[in-house]
C-alpha positions as CSV (number, residue, x, y, z in Angstrom):
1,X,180.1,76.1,-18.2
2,X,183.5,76.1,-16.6
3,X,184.7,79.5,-17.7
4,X,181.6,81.0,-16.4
5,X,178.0,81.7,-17.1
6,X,176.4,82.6,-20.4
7,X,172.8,83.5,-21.7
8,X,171.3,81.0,-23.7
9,X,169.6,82.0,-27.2
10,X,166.1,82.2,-25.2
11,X,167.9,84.1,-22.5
12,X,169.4,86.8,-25.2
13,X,165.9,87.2,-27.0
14,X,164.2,88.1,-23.4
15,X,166.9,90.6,-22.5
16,X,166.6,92.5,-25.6
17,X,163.5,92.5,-25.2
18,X,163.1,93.6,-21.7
19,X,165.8,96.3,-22.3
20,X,164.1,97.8,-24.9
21,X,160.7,97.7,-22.4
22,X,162.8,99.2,-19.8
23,X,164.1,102.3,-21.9
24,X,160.0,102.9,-22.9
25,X,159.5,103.0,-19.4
26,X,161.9,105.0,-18.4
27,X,160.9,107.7,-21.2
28,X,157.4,107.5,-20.5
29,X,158.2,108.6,-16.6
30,X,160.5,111.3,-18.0
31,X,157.2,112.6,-20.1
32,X,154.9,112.5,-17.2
33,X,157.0,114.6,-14.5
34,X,158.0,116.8,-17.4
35,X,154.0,117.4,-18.2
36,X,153.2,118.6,-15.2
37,X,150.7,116.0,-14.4
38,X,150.0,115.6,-10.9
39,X,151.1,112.4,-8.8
40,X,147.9,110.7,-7.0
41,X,148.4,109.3,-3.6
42,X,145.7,106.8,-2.0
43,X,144.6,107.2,1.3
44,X,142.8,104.8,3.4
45,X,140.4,105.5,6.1
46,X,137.3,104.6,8.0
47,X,134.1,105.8,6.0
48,X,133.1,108.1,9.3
49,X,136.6,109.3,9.4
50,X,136.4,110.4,6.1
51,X,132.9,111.9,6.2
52,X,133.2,113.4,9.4
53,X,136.8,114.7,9.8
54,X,138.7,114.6,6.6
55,X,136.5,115.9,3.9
56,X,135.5,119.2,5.1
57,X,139.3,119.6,5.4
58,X,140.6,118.2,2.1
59,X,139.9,121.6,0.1
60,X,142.9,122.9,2.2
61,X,145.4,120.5,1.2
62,X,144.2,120.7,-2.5
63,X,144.8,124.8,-2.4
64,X,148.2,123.8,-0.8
65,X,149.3,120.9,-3.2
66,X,147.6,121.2,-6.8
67,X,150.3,119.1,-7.8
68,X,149.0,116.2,-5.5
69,X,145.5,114.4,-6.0
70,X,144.5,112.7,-2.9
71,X,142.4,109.4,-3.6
72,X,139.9,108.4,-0.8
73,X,139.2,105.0,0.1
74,X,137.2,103.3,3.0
75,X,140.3,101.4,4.2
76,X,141.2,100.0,7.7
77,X,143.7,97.2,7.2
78,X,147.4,97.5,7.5
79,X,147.8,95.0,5.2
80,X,147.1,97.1,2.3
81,X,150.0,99.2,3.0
82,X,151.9,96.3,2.2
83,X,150.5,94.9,-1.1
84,X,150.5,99.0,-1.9
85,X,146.4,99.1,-2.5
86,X,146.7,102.4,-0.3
87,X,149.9,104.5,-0.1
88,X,148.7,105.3,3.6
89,X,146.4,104.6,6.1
90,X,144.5,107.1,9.4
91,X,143.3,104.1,11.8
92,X,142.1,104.2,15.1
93,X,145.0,102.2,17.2
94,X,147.6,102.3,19.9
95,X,151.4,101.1,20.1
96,X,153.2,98.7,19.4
97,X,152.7,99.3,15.5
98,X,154.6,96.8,12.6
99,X,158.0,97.4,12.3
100,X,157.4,97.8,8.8
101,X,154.9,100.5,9.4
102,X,155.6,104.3,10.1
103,X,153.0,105.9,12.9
104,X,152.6,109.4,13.5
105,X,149.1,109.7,16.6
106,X,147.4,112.6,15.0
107,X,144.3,113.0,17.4
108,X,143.5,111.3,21.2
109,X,140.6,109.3,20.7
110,X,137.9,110.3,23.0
111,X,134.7,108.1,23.3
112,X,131.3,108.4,25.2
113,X,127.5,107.7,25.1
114,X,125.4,110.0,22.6
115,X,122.1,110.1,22.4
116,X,118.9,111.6,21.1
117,X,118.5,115.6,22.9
118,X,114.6,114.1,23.6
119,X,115.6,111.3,24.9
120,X,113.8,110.6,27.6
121,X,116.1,108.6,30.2
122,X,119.2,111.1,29.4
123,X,121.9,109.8,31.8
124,X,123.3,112.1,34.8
125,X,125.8,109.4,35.7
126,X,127.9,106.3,34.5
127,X,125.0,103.7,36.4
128,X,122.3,105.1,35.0
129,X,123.3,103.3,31.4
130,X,122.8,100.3,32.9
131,X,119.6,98.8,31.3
132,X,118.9,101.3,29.1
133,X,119.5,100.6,25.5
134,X,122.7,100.5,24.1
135,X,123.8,100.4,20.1
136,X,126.9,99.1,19.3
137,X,128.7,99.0,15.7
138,X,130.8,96.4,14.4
139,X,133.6,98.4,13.4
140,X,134.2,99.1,17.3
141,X,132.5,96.1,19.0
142,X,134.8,97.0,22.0
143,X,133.7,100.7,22.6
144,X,131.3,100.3,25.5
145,X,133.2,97.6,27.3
146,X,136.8,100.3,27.0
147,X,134.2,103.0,28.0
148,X,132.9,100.8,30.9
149,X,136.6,100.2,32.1
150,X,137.3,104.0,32.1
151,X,134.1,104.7,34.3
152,X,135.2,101.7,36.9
153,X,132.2,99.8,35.5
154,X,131.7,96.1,34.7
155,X,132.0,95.9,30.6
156,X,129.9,92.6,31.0
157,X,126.9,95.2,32.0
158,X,127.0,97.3,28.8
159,X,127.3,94.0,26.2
160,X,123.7,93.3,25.0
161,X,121.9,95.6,22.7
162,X,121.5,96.7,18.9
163,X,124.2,96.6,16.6
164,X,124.8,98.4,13.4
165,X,127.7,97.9,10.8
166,X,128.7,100.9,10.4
167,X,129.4,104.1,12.6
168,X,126.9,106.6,9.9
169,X,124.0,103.9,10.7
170,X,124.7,103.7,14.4
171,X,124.3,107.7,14.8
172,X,121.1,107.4,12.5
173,X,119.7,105.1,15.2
174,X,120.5,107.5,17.7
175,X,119.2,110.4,16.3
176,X,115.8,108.6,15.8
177,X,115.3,107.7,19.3
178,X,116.4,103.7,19.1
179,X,118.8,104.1,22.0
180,X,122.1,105.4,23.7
181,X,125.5,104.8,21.1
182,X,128.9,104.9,21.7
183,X,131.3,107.6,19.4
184,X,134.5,109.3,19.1
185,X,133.6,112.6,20.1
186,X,135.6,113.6,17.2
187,X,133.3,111.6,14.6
188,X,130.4,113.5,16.2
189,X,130.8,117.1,15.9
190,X,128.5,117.7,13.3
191,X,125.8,116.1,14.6
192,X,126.1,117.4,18.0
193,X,126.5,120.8,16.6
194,X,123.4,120.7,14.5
195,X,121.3,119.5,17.9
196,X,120.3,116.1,16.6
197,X,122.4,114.2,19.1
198,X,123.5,115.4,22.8
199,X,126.6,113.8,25.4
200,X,124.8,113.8,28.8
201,X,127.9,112.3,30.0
202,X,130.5,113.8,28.2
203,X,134.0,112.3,26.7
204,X,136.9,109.8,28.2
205,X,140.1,109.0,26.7
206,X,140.2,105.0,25.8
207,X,143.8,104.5,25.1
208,X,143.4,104.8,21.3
209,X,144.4,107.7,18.5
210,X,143.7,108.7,15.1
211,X,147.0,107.7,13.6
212,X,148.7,108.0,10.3
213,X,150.3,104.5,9.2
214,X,153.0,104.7,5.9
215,X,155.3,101.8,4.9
216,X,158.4,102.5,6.6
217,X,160.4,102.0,3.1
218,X,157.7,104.9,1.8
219,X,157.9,107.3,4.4
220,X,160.7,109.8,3.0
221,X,158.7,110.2,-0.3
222,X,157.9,113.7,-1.2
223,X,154.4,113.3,-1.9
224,X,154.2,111.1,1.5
225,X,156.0,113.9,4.0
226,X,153.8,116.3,2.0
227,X,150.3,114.9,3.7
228,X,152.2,114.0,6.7
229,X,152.8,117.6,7.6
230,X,149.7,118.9,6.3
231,X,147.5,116.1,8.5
232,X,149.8,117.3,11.6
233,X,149.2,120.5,11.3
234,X,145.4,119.7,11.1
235,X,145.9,118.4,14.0
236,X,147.5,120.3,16.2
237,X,145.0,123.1,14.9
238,X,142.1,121.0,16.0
């Protein structure tokens, strides 16, 4: 109109009605952080990450923040940072990150060829791989060839092969006697340390860490900064 803007009937009925939503809402948050009830944060990772590295830890962060419940979910997309299905995400990954996206590096990736301990062709140097048979996984389809690279091999040498979906099935392999895999020594401990897989070769840096990824906009959130510092310090530790 010319002396300005004006609801319409429709218009009026709708903001009555979402002020009076609005006011529920805001009661109903008032009730829950007066109850006490703890806030939940989601947290997604790779399924070996989790099983390997995070769980035997997360009783520490639980005696440390019983106000916190952290949710686990097999997660490796930045994407659902955005769309907010996980309120942060541990991936394996180097720089550049988003500029949306917050990255603390928690742990140097280190990878290399592990194997049954009766294995019978156990590998005393790089060459000796070649030939012999390698599994893969699909969640790192580029392991061998970055572990290749690091050894001043040709990656087109270590390409053929087994391949396995998942890092858990891959080590299953292994440990039967199917063939040499490739692993983040990190992902490995446990079976290395209960003797069912050896490293003839050892570890090598690929470029790569274990990093924590939070929505920029997110990052300053109490709940956030409180797993933040608790998965550095796990880290430094380790």
């Amino acid at each position: 109109h010319p002396g300005g803007v004006r609801l319409t009937e429709a218009g009026s009925r709708l903001q009555q009605a979402a002020s009076q939503a609005l006011v529920e809402l805001e009661a109903c948050c008032a009730h829950i952080l007066e109850s006490g009830e703890p806030c939940e944060i989601v947290l997604g990772a790779p399924g070996s990450f989790l099983a390997n590295w995070l769980i035997p830890r997360l009783e520490s962060f639980e005696a440390e923040h019983p106000d916190i419940r952290l949710r686990l979910q097999t997660s490796a997309e930045l994407s659902e940072l955005a769309n907010r299905r996980v309120d942060a995400l541990i991936l394996s990954g180097r720089a550049p990150w988003p500029p949306a996206v917050q990255a603390l590096p928690l742990l140097d990736e280190v990878i290399g060829p592990v194997c049954s301990p009766v294995w019978a062709n156990q590998p005393d140097t790089a060459q000796a791989l070649i030939g012999q048979p390698l599994l893969h996984t699909a969640s790192r389809p580029e392991a061998w060839a970055e572990w290749a690279l690091s050894s001043g091999l040709d990656p087109a040498l270590f390409k053929a092969g087994r391949q396995f979906d998942h890092l858990p099935l891959l080590l299953e392999a292994a440990a039967n006697g199917l063939g040499i895999a490739i692993a983040p020594a990190l992902l490995v401990e446990r079976e290395i340390a209960q003797g069912r897989l050896v490293a003839p070769l050892g570890f090598r840096p690929c470029g790569s860490a274990f990093t924590l990824c939070m929505a920029e906009k997110r990052a300053a959130e109490a709940p956030l900064l409180a797993l933040r510092n608790w998965l550095a310090r796990l880290a430094k530790s380790h």
